[in-house]
C-alpha positions in Angstrom: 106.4 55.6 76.8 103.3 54.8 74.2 100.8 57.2 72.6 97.9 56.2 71.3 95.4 58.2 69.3 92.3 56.6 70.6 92.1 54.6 73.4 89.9 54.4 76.5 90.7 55.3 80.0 90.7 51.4 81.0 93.0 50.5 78.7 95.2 53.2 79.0 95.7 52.5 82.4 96.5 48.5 81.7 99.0 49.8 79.4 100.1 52.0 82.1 100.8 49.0 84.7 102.5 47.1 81.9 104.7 50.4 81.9 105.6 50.0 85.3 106.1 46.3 85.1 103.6 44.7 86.9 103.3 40.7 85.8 100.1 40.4 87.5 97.0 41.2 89.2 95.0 39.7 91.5 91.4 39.9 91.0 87.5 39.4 91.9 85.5 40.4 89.0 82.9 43.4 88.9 80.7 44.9 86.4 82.1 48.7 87.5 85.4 47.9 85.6 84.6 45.5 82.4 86.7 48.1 80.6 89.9 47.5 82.7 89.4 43.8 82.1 88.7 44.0 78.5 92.0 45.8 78.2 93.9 42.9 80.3 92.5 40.5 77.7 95.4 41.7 75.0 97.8 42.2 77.8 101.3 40.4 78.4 99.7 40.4 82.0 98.7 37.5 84.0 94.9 37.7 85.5 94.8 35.7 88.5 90.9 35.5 89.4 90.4 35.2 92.6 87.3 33.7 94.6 87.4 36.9 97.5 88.6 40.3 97.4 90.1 39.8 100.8 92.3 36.9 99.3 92.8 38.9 96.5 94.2 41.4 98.1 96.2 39.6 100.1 97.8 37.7 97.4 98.7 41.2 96.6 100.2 42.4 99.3 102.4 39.0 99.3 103.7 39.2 96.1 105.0 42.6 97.2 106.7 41.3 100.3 108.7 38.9 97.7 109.3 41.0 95.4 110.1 44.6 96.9 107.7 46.3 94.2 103.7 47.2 94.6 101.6 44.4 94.1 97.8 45.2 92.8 94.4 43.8 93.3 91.4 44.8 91.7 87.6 44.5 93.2 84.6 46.3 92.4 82.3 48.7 94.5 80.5 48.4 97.6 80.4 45.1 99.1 84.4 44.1 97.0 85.7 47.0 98.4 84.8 46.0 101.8 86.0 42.6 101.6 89.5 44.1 100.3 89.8 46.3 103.5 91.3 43.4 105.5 94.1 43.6 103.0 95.0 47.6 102.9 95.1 47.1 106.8 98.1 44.1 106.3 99.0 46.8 103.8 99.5 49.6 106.2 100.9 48.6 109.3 103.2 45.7 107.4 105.0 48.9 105.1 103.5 47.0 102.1 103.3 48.6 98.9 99.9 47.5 97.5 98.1 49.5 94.8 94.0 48.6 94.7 92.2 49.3 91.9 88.2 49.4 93.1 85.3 49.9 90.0 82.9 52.9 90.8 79.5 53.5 90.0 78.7 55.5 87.3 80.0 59.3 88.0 76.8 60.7 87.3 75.2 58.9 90.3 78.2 59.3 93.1 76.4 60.8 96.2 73.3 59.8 95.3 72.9 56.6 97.4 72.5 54.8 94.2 73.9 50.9 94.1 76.6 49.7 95.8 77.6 53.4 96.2 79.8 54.6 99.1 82.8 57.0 99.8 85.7 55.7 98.6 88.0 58.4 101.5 85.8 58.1 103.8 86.1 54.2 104.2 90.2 53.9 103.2 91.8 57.8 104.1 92.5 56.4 107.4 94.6 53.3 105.9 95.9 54.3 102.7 99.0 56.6 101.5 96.5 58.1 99.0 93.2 57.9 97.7 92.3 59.0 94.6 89.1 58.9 92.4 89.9 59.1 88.5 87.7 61.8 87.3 89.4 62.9 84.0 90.4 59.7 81.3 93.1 61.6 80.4 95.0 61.2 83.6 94.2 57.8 83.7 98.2 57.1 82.7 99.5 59.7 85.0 97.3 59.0 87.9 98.5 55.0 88.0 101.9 56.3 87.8 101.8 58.5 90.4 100.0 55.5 92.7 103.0 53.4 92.0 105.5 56.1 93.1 103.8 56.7 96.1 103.1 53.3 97.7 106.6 52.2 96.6 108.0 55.4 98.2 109.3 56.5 101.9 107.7 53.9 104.5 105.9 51.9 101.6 102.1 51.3 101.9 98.9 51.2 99.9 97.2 53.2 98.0 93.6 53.3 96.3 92.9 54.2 93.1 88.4 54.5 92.6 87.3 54.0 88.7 84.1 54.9 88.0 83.0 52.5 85.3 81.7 55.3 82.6 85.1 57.5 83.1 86.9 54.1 82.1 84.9 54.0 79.1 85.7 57.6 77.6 88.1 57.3 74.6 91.1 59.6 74.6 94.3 60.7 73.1 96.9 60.1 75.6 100.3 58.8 76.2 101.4 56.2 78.9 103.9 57.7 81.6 107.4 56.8 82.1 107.3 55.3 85.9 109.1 57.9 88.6 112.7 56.6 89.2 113.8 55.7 92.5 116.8 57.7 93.9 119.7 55.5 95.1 120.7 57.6 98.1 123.7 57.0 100.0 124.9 58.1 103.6 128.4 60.0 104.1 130.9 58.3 104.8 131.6 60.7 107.8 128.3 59.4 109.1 129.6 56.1 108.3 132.1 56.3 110.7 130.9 57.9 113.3 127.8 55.0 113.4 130.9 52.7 113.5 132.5 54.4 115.9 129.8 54.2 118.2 129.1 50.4 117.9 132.8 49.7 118.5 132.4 52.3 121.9 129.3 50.6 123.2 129.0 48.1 125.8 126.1 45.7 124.7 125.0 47.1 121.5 122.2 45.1 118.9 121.2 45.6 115.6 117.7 44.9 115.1 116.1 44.6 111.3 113.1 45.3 110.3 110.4 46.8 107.5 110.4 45.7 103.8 113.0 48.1 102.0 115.9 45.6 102.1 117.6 43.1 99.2 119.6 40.2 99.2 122.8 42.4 98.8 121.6 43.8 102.1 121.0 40.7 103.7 124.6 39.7 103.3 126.2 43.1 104.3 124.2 43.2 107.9 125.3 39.8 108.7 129.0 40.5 107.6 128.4 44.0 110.0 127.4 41.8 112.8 130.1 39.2 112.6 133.1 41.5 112.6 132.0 43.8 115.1 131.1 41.0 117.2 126.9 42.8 117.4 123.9 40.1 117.6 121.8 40.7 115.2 117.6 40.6 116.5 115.1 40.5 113.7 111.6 42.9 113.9 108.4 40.3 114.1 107.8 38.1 111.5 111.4 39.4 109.5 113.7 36.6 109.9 114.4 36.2 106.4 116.2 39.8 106.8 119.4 38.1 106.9 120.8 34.4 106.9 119.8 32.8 110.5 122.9 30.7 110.1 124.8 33.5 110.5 127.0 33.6 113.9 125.6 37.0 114.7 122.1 36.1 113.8 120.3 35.6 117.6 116.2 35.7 116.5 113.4 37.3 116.3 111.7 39.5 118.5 107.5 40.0 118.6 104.8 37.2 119.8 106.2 33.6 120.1 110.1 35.1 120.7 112.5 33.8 123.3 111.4 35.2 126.6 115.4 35.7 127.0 116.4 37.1 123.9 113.5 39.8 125.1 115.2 40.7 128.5 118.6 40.4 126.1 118.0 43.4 124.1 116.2 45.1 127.0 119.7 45.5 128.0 121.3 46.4 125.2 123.1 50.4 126.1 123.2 50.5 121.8 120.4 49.7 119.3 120.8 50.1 115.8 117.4 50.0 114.0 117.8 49.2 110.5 114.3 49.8 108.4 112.4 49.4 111.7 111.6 51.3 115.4 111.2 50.9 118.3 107.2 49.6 118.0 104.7 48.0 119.6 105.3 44.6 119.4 108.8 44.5 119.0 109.6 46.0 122.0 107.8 44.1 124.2 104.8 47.1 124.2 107.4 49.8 124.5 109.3 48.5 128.0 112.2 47.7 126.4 115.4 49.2 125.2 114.0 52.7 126.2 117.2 54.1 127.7 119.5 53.1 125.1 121.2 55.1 122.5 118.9 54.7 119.5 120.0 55.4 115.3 117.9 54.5 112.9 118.2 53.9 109.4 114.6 53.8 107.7 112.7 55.6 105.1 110.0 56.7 107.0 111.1 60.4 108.0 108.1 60.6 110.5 109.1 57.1 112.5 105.5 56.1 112.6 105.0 53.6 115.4 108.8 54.7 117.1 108.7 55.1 120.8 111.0 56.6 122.8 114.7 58.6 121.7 116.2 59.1 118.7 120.1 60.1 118.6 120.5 59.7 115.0 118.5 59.3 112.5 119.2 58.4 108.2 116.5 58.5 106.2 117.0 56.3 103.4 116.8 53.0 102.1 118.0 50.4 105.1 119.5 48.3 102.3 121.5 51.0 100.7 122.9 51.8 104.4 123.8 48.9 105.5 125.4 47.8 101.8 127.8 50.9 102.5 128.1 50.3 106.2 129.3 46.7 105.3 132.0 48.6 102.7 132.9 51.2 104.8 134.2 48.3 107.5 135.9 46.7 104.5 138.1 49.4 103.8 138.8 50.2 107.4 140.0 46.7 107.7 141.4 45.2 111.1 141.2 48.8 112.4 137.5 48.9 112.6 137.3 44.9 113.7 136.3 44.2 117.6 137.7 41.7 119.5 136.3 42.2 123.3 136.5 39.1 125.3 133.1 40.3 126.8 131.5 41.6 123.4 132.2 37.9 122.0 131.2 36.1 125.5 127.8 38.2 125.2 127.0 36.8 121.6 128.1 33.8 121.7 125.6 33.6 125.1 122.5 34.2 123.0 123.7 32.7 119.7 123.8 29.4 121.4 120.5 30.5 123.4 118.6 30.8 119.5 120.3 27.3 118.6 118.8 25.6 121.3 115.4 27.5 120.7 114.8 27.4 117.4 115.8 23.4 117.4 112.4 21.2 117.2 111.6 19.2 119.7 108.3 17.3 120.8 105.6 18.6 122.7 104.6 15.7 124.5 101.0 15.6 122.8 98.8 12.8 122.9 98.1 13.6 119.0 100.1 14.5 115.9 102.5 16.3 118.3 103.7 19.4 116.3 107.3 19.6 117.5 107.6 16.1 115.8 105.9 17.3 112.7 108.3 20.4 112.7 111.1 18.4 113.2 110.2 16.7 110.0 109.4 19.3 107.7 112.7 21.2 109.1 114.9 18.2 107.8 113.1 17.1 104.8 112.4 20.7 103.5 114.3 22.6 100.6 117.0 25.3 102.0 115.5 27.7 100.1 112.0 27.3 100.5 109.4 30.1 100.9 107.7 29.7 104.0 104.2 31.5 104.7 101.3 31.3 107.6 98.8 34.0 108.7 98.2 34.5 112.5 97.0 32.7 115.2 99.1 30.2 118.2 99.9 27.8 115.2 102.0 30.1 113.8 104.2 30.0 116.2 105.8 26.3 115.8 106.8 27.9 111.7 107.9 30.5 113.2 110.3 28.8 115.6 111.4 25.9 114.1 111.3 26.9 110.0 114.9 29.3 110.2 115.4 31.6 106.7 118.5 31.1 105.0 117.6 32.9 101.9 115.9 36.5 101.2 113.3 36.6 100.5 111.4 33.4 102.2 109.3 34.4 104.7 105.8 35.7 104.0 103.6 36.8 107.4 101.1 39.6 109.0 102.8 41.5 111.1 99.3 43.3 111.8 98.2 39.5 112.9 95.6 39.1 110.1 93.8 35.8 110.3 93.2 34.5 106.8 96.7 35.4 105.3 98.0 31.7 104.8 96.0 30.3 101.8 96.6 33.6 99.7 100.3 34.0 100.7 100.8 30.5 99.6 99.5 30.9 96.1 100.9 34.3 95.6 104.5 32.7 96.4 103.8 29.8 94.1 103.2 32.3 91.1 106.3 34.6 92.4 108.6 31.8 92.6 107.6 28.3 90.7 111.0 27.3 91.2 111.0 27.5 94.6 109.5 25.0 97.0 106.2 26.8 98.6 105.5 25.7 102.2 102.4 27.7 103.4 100.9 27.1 107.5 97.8 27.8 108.6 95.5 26.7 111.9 91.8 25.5 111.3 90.5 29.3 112.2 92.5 30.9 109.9 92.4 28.6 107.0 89.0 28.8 106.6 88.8 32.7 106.4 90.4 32.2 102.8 89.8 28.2 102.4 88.4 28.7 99.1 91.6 30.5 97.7 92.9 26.8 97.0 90.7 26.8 93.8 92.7 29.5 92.8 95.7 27.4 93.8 94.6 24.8 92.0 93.2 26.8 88.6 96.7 28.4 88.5 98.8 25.3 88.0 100.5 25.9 91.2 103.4 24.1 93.3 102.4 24.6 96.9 102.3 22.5 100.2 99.5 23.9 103.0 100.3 22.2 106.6 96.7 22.8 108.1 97.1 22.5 112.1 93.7 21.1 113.3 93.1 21.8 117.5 89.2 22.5 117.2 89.5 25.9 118.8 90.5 29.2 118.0 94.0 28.8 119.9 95.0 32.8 121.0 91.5 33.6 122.1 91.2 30.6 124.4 94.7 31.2 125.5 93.2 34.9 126.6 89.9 33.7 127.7 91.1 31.1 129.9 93.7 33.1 131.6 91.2 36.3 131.9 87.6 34.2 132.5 88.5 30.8 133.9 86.4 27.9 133.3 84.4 30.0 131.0 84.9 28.7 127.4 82.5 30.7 125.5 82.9 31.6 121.6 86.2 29.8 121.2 85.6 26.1 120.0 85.2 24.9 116.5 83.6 22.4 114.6 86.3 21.7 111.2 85.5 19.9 107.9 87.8 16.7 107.1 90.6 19.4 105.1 92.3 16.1 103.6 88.9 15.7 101.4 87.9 19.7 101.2 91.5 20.1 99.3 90.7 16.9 97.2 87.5 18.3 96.6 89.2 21.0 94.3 91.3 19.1 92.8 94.2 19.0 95.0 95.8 16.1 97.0 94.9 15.8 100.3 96.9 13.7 103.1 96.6 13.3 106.7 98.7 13.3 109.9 96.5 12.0 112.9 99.6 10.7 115.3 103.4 11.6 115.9 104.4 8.4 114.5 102.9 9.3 110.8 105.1 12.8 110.5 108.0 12.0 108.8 106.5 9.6 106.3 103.5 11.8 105.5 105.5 15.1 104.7 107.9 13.4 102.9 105.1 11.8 100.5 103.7 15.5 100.2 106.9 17.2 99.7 107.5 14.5 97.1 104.1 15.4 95.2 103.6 18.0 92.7 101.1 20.4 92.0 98.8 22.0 95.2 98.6 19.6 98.6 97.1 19.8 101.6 98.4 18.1 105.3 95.7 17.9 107.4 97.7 17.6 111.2 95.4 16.5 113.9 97.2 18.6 117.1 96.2 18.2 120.6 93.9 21.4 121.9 95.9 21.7 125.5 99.0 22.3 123.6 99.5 25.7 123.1 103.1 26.4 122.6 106.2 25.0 121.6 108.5 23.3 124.6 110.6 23.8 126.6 111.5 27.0 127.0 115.5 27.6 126.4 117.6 28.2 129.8 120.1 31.1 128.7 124.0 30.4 130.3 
């Protein structure tokens, strides 16, 4: 905690996010908060300028995702605001803590149609924890604080904090706040038991993980959980990194792309354990599955927002700190609390092999840079604690299914299926982690919603390696359109720049994968290059999916 005798509302509230720890922001520029950026001029604070507000804000939310704590963009009124929206979305149905600063028009003129005006609840109250609009400089401190708390609190989201750019000016007497402590709550160890209790009872029980409240610690206790008590392990969409996938209980991931199998697997299940997640949408198959089984969840949303379907028991706090003292409470049961069915083991050894096969690359039979040979390269020559990242579309799938997490955290993705994710994610890793190998996916439709991020890539010194999958068409849509409107291609095809030369155009190095033959060399010359590189992969258009399929026995 600092006082100051005379400082301005902008400054105050840099000093305030230096408080709370924050090693960067991400963002676009605007004349509505000179003040805020004059104060990050003397800060310890690292300005990553940005060539979007969606890809700063992205960046952003990333950077949370790896790091557990709120990640914060800044962008300016009116038209910066709206470009940042794509990013409190991601925000909001990910569990994202995200905290975006947006410059205001003078106070004076608010609701007066004046420039670039607008209303700042009006447009983000429907997507944000909270949304505030700093009116007095001397809770400038307080108000930041407060942000912080609540994003990073109960299901963790965004939140929006509106500056008006002649409140940031005022000079004050104020004092920066000391940033709310988290509590470290911990189940009973009678409700320990009984939850143990119950998975030993059950016939076919699964733990599924999920959300973004979880730790390395964490990561290690679930899988030690699933091996003893003999319980496959399913991770939400797009949260395989929640535990080591080498783990023997470890059995994939659920959502778009997963093993049809592994769906009908848990649809059986008489037991699920949701740790950090629910029963939602996409996980579950658009609610058909697992509806009838006994259902506890650990999460620290008390509402379940997005749960369908029954709720036996419910703990609401932090996923990680339950399962850490699930994994001890086992320990000091010892053998007692082991399982040794003959049928529990037969059932998770079925779909442990089932994920082995599936998640081993294999080619697609394309005419073109076939991806399951490109996979297959970048599996084996890859670091095993890489980062991996991609946005949305059908190329995220081969990533997806082929690149397994053996380290948390390492996987960055939308589970909101924003396009336009991959470039950001990419450089928000590289800056998180520079001693980690950065490997960041995107198809030709969604690299080119945040293309120009690579100059910020570049401009930042950055280690990062972008596989750009080229097919000419936005994939998913034609998927849909062809299956819905046959023989009707309308809106779906595109025409792409070479992304070898656009990449060397801002100063990275660009190479080129045109046919199956080329793979291994090329990633391996990519891989071996420093700084920010770009694989430009050729893929065949009639290939939509990884193959084959896995035959569960």
């Amino acid at each position: 905690m600092e006082s100051f005798s005379d400082i301005s509302a902008g400054h105050l509230m840099v000093r305030q996010l230096e408080e709370q720890g924050v090693e960067r922001v991400y963002c676009v520029p605007g004349e509505s908060y000179l003040d805020v950026l004059d104060g990050l001029y003397d800060s310890k604070i690292r300005t990553v300028v940005c060539r979007q507000e969606g890809g700063a804000g992205m960046m952003a939310m990333s950077e949370a995702r790896l790091t557990g704590r709120a990640g914060v963009a800044m962008v300016t009124r009116g038209p910066g605001a709206a470009n940042a929206m794509i990013a409190l979305h991601n925000a909001w149905q990910d569990g994202t803590p995200l905290v975006l600063f947006v410059g205001l028009i003078d106070s004076r003129e608010r609701g007066r149609e004046a420039f670039q005006d607008f209303s700042l609840e009006g447009w983000f109250g429907s997507t944000a924890k909270w949304v505030v609009t700093l009116d007095n400089p001397r809770e400038a401190a307080r108000v930041v604080a407060h942000a912080f708390a609540v994003a990073e609190s109960g299901k963790p989201g965004p939140v929006v904090i509106g500056v008006p750019e002649d409140i940031l000016r005022h000079r004050v007497e104020a004092s920066t706040e000391v940033p709310v402590a988290s509590q470290r709550v911990m189940p009973l160890e009678s409700d320990l038991d009984e939850v143990i209790d119950q998975l030993q009872a059950a016939n076919a029980p699964t733990i599924i993980i999920g959300g973004e409240v979880w730790s390395a610690e964490a990561a290690a206790a679930v899988a030690r959980i699933g091996e003893q008590l003999q319980v496959p392990i399913a991770a939400d969409f797009r949260a395989a990194d929640l535990v080591d996938n080498a783990s023997e209980a470890y059995v994939g991931m659920l959502g778009y792309g997963r093993d049809p199998g592994l769906a009908a697997f848990v649809g059986e299940s008489d037991l699920l354990l949701f740790l950090g997640c629910g029963r939602t949408d996409v996980l579950s198959e658009g609610y058909t599955i697992g509806n009838d089984a006994t259902t506890i969840i650990s999460s620290t949303d008390a509402e379940h927002q997005g749960h369908y379907g029954r709720v036996d028991r419910s703990f609401t706090l932090s996923p990680a700190n339950f399962v850490v003292a699930l994994s001890e409470r086992l320990a000091t049961r010892g053998a007692e609390a082991a399982h040794d069915s003959a049928a529990r083991a037969e059932r998770l050894g079925r779909a442990r092999r089932a994920f082995e096969a599936f998640s081993t690359p294999t080619a697609d039979g394309a005419e073109r840079a076939d991806l399951g040979v490109v996979m297959q390269a970048i599996a084996e020559l890859r670091e095993p604690d890489a980062i991996v990242t991609y946005g949305a579309g059908n190329y995220a799938v081969w990533p997806q299914r082929y690149l397994t997490s053996h380290v948390y955290p390492s996987l960055v993705a939308p589970k909101n299926g924003a396009m336009g994710l991959s470039v950001p994610s990419g450089v928000a890793a590289a800056l998180v982690s520079p001693e980690r190998q950065v490997l960041t996916f995107a198809g030709d439709g969604c690299f080119l919603m945040n293309g120009q991020e690579i100059a910020t890539a570049v401009a930042e010194g950055t280690n990062v390696t972008f596989f750009v999958f080229d097919n000419g068409i936005y994939g998913t849509i034609r998927v849909h359109q062809e299956r819905e409107y046959p023989g009707r291609v309308s809106g779906t095809r595109l025409q792409n720049p070479d992304f070898a030369q656009f990449a060397e155009s801002f100063g990275a190095t660009g190479f080129t994968i045109e046919q199956p033959e080329q793979a291994r060399e090329v990633v391996q010359r990519a891989l071996a290059t420093e700084g920010v590189k770009l694989v430009h992969v050729f893929s065949d258009p009639e290939v939509r999916s990884p193959k084959p399929e896995v035959a569960w026995a």
